[in-house]
C-alpha positions as a Markdown table, in Angstrom:
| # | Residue | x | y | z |
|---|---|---|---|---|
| 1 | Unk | 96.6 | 107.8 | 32.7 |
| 2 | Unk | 93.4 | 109.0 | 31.4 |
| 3 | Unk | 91.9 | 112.3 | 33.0 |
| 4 | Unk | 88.7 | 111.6 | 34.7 |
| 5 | Unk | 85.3 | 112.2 | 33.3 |
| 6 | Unk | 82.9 | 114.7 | 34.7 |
| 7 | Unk | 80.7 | 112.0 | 36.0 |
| 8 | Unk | 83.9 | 110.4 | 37.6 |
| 9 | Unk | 84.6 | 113.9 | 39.6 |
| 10 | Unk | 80.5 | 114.2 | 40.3 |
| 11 | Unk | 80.1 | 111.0 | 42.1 |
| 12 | Unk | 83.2 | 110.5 | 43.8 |
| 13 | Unk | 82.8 | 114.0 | 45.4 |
| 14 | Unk | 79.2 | 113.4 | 46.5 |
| 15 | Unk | 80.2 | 110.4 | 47.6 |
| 16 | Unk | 82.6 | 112.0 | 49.8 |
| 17 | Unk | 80.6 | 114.8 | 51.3 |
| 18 | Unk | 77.6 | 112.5 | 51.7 |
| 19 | Unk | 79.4 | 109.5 | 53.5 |
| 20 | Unk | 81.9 | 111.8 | 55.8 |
| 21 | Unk | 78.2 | 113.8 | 57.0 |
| 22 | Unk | 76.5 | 110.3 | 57.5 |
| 23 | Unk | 79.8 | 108.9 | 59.6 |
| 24 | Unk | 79.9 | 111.5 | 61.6 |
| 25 | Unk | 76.3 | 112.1 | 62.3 |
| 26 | Unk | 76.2 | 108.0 | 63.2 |
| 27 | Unk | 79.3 | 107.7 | 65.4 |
| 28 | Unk | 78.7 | 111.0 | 67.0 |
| 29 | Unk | 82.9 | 111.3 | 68.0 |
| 30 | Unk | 84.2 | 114.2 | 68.5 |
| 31 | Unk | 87.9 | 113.3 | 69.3 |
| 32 | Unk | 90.6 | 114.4 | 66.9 |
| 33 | Unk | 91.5 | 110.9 | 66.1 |
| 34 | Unk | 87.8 | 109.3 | 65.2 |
| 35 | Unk | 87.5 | 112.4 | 62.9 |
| 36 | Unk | 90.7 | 111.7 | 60.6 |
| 37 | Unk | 89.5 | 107.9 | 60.4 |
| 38 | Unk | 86.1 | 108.6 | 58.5 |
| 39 | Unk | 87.6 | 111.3 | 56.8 |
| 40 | Unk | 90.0 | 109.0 | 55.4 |
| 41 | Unk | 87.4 | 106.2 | 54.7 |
| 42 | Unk | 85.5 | 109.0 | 53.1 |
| 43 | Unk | 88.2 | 109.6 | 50.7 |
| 44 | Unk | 88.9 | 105.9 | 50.1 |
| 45 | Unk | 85.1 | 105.1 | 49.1 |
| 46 | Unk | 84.7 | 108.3 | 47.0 |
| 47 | Unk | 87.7 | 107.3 | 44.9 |
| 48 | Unk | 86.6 | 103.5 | 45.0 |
| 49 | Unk | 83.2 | 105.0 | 43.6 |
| 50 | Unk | 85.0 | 107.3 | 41.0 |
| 51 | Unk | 86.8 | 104.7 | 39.7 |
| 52 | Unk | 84.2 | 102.2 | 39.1 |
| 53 | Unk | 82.0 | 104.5 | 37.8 |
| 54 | Unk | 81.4 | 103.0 | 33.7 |
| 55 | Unk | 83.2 | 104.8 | 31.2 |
| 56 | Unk | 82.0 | 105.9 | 27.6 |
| 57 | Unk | 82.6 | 103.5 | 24.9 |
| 58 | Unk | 84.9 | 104.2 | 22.3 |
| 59 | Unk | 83.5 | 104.1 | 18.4 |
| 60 | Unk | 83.3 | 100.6 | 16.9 |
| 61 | Unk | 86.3 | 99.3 | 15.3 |
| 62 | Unk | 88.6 | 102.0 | 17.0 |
| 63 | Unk | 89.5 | 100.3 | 20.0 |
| 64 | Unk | 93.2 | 99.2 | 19.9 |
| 65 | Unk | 93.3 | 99.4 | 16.6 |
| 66 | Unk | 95.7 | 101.6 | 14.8 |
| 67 | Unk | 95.3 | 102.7 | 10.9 |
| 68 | Unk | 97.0 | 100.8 | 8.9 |
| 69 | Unk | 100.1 | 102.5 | 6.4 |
| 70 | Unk | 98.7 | 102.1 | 2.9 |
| 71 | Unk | 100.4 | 103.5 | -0.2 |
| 72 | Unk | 99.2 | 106.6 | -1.9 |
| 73 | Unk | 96.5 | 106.1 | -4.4 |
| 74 | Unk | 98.1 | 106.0 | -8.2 |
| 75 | Unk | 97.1 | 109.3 | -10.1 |
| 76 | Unk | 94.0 | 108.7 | -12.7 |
| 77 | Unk | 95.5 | 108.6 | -16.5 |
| 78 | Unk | 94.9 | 112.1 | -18.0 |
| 79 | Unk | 93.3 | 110.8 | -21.2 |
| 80 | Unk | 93.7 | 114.1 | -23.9 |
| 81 | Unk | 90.9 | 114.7 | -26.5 |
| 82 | Unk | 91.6 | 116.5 | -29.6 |
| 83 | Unk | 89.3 | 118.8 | -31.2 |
| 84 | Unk | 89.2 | 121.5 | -33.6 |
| 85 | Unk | 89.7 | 125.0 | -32.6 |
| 86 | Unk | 86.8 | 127.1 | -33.4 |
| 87 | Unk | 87.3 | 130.7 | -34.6 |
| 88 | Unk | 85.2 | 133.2 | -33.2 |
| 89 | Unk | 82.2 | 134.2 | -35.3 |
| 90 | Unk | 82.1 | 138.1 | -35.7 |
| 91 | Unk | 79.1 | 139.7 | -36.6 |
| 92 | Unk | 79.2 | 142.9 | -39.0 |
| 93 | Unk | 78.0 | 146.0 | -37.5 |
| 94 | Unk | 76.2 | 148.5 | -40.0 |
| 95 | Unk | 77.0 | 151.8 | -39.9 |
């Protein structure tokens, strides 16, 4: 399974914070039992909002594809030149 993305973690945790202070603030409960229930709806729609959140799009022509095994390229011919050898020229020197 794929870790999530950072905009995955940023929406489903807002989305949890937000909806658990709007429940609460609208039902006004305050027993024990009313308290776990939005916190668990909470939890349920920040996770249904993480994961439905679009995710980026692999590079074209790399999706489920995988490289195919090709043979090594054959080796250029080396293709040998002759040519003469030159000799050094050395200049006299007059002393």
């Amino acid at each position: 399974m794929p870790r999530p993305t950072t905009a995955q973690l940023a929406y489903g945790s807002c989305t949890v914070i937000l909806s658990t202070l709007a429940m609460l603030l609208l039902s006004q409960t305050s027993s024990g039992a009313g308290i776990a229930m939005i916190a668990l709806s909470a939890l349920a729609l920040g996770l249904l909002v993480a994961l439905t959140v679009p995710l980026p799009k692999p590079a074209p022509g790399a999706a489920g594809r995988r490289p195919r095994a090709t043979a090594a390229p054959a080796p250029a011919p080396v293709t040998v030149r002759s040519e003469a050898v030159r000799e050094p020229v050395h200049e006299r020197t007059g002393s």
